[in-house]
C-alpha positions as CSV (number, residue, x, y, z in Angstrom):
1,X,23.8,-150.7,276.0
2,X,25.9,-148.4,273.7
3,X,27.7,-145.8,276.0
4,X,28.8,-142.9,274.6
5,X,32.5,-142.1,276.1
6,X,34.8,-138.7,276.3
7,X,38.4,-138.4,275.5
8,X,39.0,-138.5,279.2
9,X,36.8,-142.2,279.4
10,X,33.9,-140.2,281.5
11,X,30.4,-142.4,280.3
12,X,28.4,-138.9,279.3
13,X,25.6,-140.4,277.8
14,X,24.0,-144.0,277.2
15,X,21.7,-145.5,274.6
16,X,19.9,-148.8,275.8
17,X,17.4,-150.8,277.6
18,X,18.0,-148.6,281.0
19,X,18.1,-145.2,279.4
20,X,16.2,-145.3,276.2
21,X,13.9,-148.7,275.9
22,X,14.5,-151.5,273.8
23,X,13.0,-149.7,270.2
24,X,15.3,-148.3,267.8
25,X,15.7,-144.7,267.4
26,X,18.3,-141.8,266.0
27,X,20.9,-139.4,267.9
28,X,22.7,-136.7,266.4
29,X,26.4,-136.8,268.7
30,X,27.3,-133.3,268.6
31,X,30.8,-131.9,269.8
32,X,30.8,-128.7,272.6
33,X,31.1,-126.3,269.7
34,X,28.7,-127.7,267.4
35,X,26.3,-125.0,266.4
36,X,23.8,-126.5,264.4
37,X,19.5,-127.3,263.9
38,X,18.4,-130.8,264.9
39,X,17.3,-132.4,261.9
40,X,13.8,-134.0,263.0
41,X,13.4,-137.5,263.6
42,X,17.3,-137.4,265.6
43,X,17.6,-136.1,269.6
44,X,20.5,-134.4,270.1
45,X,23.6,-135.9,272.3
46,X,26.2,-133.3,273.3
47,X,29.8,-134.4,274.3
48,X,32.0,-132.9,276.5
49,X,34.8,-133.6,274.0
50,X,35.1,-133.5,270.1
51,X,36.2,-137.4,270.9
52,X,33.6,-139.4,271.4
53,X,33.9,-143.6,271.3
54,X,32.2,-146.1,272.7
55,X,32.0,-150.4,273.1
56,X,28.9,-151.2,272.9
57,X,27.0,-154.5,274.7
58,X,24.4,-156.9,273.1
59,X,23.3,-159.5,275.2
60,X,23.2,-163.1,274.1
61,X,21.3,-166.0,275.6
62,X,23.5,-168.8,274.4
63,X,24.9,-169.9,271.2
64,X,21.5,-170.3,269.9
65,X,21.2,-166.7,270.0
66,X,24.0,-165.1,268.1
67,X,22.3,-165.1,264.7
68,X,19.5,-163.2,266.0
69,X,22.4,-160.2,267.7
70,X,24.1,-160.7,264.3
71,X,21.2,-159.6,262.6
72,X,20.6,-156.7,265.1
73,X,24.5,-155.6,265.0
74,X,23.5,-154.8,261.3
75,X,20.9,-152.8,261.9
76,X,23.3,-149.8,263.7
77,X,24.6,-147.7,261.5
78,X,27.1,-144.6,261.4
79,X,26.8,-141.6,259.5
80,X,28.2,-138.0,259.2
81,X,25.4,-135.1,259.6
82,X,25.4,-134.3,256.0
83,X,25.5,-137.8,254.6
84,X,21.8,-138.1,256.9
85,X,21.0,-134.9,255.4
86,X,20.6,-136.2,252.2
87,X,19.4,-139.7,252.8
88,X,22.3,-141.6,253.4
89,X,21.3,-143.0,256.2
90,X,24.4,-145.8,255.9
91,X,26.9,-145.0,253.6
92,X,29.8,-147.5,253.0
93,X,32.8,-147.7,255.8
94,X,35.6,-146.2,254.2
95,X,38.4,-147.8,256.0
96,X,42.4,-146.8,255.8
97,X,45.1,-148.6,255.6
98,X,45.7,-152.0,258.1
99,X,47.5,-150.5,260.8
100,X,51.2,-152.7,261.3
101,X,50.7,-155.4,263.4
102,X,52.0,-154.7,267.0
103,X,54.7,-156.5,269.0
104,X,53.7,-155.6,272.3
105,X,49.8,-154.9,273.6
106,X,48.6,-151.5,273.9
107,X,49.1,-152.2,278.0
108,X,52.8,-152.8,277.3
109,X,52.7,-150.0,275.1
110,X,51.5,-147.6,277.3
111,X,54.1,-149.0,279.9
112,X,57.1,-148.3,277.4
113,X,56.6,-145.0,277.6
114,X,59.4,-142.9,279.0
115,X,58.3,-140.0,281.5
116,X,58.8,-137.4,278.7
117,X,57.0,-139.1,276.1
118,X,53.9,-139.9,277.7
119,X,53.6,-136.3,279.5
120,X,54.1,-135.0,275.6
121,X,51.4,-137.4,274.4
122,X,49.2,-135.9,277.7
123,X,49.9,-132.6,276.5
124,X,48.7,-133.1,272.7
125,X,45.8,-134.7,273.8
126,X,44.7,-131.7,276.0
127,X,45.4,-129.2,272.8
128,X,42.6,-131.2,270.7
129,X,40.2,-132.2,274.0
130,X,40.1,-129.9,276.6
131,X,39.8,-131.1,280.2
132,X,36.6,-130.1,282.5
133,X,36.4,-126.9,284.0
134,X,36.5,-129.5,287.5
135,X,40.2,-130.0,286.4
136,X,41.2,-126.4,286.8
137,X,43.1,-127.1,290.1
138,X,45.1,-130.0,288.3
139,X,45.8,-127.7,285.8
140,X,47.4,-125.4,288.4
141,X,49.5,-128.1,289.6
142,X,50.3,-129.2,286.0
143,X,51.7,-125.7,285.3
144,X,54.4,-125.8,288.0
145,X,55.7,-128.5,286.0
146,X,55.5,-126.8,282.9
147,X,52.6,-129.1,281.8
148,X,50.5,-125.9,279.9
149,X,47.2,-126.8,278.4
150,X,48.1,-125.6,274.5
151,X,51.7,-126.5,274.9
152,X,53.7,-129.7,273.4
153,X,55.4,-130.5,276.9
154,X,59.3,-131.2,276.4
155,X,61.1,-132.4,278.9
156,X,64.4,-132.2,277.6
157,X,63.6,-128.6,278.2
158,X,63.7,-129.2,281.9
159,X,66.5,-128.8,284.4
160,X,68.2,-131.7,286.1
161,X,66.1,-131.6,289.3
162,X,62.9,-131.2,287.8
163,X,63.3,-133.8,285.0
164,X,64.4,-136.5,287.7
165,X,61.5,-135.2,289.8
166,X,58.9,-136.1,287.3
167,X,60.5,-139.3,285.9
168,X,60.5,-140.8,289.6
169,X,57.0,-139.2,290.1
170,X,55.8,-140.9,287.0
171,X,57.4,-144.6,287.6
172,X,56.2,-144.5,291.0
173,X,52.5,-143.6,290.1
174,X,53.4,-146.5,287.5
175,X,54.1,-149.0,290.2
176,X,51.6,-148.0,292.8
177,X,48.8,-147.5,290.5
178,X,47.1,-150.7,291.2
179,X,46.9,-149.9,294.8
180,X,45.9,-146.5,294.4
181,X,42.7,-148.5,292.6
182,X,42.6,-150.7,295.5
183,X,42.3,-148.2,298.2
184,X,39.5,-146.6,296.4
185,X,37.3,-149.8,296.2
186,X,35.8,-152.0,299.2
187,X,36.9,-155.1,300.0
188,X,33.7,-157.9,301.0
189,X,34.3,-161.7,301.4
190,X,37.4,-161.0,299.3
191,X,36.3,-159.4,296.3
192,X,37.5,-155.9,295.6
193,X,34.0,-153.8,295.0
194,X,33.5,-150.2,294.0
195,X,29.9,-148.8,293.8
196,X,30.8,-145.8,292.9
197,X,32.5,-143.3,290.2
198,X,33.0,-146.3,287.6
199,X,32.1,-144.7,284.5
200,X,31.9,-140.7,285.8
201,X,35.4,-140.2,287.9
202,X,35.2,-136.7,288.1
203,X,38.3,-135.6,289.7
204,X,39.5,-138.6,291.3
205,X,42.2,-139.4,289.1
206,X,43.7,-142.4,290.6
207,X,40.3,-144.6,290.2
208,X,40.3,-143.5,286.3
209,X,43.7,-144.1,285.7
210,X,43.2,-147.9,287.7
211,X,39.7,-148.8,285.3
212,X,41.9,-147.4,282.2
213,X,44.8,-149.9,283.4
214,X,42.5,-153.4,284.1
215,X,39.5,-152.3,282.2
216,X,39.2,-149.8,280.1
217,X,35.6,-148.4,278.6
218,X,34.1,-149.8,281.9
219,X,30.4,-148.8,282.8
220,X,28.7,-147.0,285.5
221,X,27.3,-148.9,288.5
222,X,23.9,-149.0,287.3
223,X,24.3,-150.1,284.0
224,X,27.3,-153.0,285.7
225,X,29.4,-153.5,288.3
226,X,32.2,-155.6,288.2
227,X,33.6,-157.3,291.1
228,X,36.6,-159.3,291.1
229,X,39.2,-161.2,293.6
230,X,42.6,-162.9,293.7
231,X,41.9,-164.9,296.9
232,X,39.9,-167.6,298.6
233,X,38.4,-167.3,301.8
234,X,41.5,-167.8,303.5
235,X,43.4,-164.5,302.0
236,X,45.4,-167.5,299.6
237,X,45.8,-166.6,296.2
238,X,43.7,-168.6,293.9
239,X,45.9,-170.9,292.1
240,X,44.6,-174.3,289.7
241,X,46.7,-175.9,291.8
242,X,43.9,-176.1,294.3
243,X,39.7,-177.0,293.7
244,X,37.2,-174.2,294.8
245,X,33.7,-173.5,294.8
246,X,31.5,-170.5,294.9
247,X,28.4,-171.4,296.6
248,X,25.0,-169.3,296.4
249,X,22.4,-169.7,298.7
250,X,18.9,-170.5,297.3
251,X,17.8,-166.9,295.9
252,X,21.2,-165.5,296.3
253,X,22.5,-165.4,292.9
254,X,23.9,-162.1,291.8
255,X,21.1,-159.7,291.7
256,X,20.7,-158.8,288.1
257,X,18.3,-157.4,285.9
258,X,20.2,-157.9,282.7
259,X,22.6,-160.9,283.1
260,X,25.8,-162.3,285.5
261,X,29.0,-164.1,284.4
262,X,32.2,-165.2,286.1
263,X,35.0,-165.0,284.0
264,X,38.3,-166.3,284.3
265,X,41.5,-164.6,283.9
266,X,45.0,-166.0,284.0
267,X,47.9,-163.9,285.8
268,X,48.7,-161.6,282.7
269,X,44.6,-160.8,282.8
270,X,44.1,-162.6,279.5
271,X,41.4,-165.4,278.7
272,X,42.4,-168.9,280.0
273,X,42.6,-171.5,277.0
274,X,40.8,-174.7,278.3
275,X,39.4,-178.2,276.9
276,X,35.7,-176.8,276.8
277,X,36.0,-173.6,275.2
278,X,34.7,-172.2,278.1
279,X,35.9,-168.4,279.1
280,X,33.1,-167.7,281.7
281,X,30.0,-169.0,283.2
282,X,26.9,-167.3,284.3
283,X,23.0,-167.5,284.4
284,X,22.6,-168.2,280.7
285,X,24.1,-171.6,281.1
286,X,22.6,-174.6,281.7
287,X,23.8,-174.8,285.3
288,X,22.7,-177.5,287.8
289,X,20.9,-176.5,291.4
290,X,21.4,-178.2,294.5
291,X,17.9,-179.9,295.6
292,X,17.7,-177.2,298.0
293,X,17.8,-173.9,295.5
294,X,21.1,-173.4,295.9
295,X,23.9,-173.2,293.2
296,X,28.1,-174.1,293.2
297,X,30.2,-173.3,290.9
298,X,33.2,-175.3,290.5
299,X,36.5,-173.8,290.3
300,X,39.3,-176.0,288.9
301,X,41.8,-177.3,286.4
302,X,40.6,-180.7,285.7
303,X,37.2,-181.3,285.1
304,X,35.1,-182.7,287.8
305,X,33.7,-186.0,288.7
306,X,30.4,-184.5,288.1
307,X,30.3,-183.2,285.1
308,X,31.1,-179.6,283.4
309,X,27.8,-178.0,283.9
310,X,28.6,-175.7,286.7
311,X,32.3,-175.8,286.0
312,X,34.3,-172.8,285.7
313,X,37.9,-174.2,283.7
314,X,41.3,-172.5,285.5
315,X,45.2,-172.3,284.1
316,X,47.4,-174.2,285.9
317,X,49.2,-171.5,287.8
318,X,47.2,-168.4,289.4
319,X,44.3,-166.5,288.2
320,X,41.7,-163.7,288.9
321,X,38.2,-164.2,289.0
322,X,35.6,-160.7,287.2
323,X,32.0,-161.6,288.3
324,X,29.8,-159.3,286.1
325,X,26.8,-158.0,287.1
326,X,24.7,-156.2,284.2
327,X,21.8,-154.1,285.2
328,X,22.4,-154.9,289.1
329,X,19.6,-154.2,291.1
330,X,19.5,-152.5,294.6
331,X,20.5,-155.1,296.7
332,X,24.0,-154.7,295.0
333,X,23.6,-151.1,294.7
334,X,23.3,-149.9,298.2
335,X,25.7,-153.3,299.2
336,X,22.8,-155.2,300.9
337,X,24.2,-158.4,298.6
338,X,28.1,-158.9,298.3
339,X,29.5,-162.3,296.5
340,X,30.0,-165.5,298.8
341,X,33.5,-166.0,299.5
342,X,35.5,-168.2,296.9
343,X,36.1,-171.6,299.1
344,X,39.0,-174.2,298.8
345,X,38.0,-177.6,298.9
346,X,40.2,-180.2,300.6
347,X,41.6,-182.6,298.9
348,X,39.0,-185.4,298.4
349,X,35.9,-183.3,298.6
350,X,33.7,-183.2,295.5
């Protein structure tokens, strides 16, 4: 699926097996205030915002398979208007210069920012992509601040009350933003779940700002979902101090039309480094049933007794488990199916 995002990470628009088939095809990505004839043999995709980006998702089926998305990541191409208008269907990348290597990660980038210079990057940003008309009452609020849509924001410019006002405003937001997310998503055998306004947020801020913290470019429900938890049964935070296993019952797998994967993440929500190479594990492994249908997946530092085919490699201090669910079906959807509870096994149970 290629989703086509705004400046303000709303999904307007997706190209891909749920929306448009599996066959190629052509789009023209027009701006709001492109005025313009559709060349034939493009359909026409209007964005919101002059910004448009996107991270697109090929699905692989094993190792085996990444020749054959290799040869399909070459088919996509990306062209201005006028270069299609006279053939040039995939004129060479011009590329600029290699940006400076970074110190910090865009996260701790962002999380440098003073009050003053992230409201002035805020304020840029909304000169060059306008918010939705749904954002007028924000707007309103903005402008008591002296936050004006057109305007570089300065807050040097500001008195003393005010400018302390919206420096504490803005580190508390920073502090409490992950449990603004958290309030805004269900919480089922442990696993934090939201079904809805992934993708399209509307006006509910504090759920766009969360997915732009932890996962950025994140899809609507219907094209993924992605649960994820800190804890084991017991309300404990998961640690690789401890063994645990995730147990399906026979037919209970994540219900997914596309593909599911549990990936591991280590407290600073990076990949975990491990002996097998393995970052996640998921239905297009070669995972071992129970005689009865049903599946366990293994949770644990050290390898287990019984092999690594259903084992799921953790750091050595805590972690956080994602469970992907591309293409979910209904079940999921309308929360008929929520993920088994992750389980600590006593010490000296396999």
């Amino acid at each position: 699926v290629m989703p086509l995002m705004d400046a303000w990470t709303n999904v307007f628009a997706r190209v891909g097996k749920r929306t448009t088939g599996t066959g190629g095809g052509s789009w023209l990505i027009a701006g709001p205030n492109w005025e313009g004839t559709t060349p034939a043999g493009l359909e026409l995709i209007r964005s919101p915002t002059d910004l448009v980006w996107l991270l697109g998702r090929i699905q692989t089926n094993g190792r085996d398979d990444v020749p054959a998305v290799k040869r399909l990541q070459q088919e996509f191409t990306l062209a201005p208007l006028s270069l299609w208008r006279e053939g040039r269907h995939n004129p060479p990348l011009e590329m600029g210069a290699e940006p400076d290597k970074r110190d910090v990660s865009p996260k701790e980038e962002v999380a440098q920012l003073s009050a003053g210079e992230f409201l002035t990057r805020m304020t840029r940003l909304m000169q060059t992509q306008p918010p939705s008309p749904a954002d007028a009452p924000a707007l309103a609020e903005f402008a008591g601040l002296g936050l004006l849509q057109g305007q570089v924001f300065d807050l040097a410019q500001s008195g003393p009350v005010k400018r302390l006002l919206i420096e504490r405003g803005v580190e508390y937001m920073r502090d409490n933003l992950l449990n603004e997310l958290s309030r805004r998503r269900t919480v089922e055998n442990g696993w934090f779940i939201a079904r809805h306004s992934i993708g399209n947020y509307g006006t509910d801020y504090g759920m766009r700002a969360g997915v732009a913290l932890i996962g950025l470019g994140a899809l609507p429900p219907a094209e993924a979902s992605y649960p994820s938890t800190t804890v084991d049964s017991n309300g404990r935070p998961l640690s690789g101090k401890h063994r645990y296993r995730i147990r399906f019952l026979p037919g209970e797998t994540p219900p997914a039309d596309a593909f599911w994967s549990l990936t591991m993440y280590n407290e600073e929500d990076y990949l975990v480094d491990n002996p097998i190479g393995r970052y996640a594990i998921g239905d297009r492994d070669p995972l071992v049933y129970l005689p009865d249908g049903s599946l366990e997946l293994l949770i644990q530092h050290e390898q287990p007794p019984a092999g690594s085919n259903n084992w799921l490699p953790a750091p050595a201090g805590n972690f956080t488990l994602t469970l992907r669910i591309y293409m979910p079906r209904d079940a999921f959807l309308n929360g008929d199916w929520s993920p088994p509870a992750v389980e600590r096994l006593e010490e000296g149970t396999q």
